[in-house]
Residue, then its C-alpha position, 0 to 999 in steps of 0.5 A: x500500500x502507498x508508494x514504492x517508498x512506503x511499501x519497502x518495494x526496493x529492500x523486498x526486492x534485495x531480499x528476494x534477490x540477495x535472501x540472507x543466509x543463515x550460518x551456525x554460530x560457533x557459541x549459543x551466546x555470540x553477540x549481536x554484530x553488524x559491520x555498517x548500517x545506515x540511518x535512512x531508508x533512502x539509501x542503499x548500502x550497495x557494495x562493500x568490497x577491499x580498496x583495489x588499485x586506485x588506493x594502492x597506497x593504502x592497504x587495509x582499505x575497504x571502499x563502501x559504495x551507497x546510492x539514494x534510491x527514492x529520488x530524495x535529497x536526504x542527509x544520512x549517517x553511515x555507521x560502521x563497527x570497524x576501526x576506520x582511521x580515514x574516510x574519504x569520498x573517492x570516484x569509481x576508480x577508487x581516488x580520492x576526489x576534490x572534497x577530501x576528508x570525511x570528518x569522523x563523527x561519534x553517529x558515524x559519516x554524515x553522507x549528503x545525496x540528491x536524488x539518484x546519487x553513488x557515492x564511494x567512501x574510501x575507508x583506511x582501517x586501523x590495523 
């Protein structure tokens, strides 16, 4: 009922596409884990993948590729679990571009898109 915004119509889609699949933990009392999440339905964490050869001078880098999928002008946090260092908007080759640096906030990377918008966050972890 409602929009395709409302109805959830493009998290169905993934999760008839992409179905989650269960994995035996190794204890009966494993923590609850997520490596990202993001603060908006708006926006879909499309793609989480090691930094390639556009940030072949940072190793232990791993590129988080988000797009807006309403068609809003929406403002959202990115949060994550892992030790990142760095943040940096790069482009699809993976460099990083004119705006540089990604403050790190306590809520995580603020990510500003207009409708339809990719953007590729670089993050350089901790080792």
């Amino acid at each position: 009922a409602g929009s395709f915004q409302e109805a959830g119509v493009i998290q169905q889609a993934y999760n008839l596409n992409f179905p989650l699949h269960a994995v035996p933990a190794s204890c009966a009392q494993c923590p609850a884990w997520s490596a990202f999440s993001v603060s908006s339905p708006a926006i879909v964490l499309e793609t989480v993948k090691q930094a390639g050869s556009g940030a072949e001078d940072r190793p232990g880098a791993v590129v988080v590729r988000l797009y807006e999928a309403h068609g809003s002008t929406v403002t959202a946090w990115l949060q994550t679990s892992l030790p990142v260092k760095e943040a940096m908007l790069c482009d699809l080759l993976e460099r990083p571009t004119a705006q540089g640096r990604l403050p790190l906030e306590q809520q995580g990377l603020r990510l500003s898109f207009t409708p339809f918008r990719v953007l590729s966050v670089l993050l350089v972890l901790s080792r």
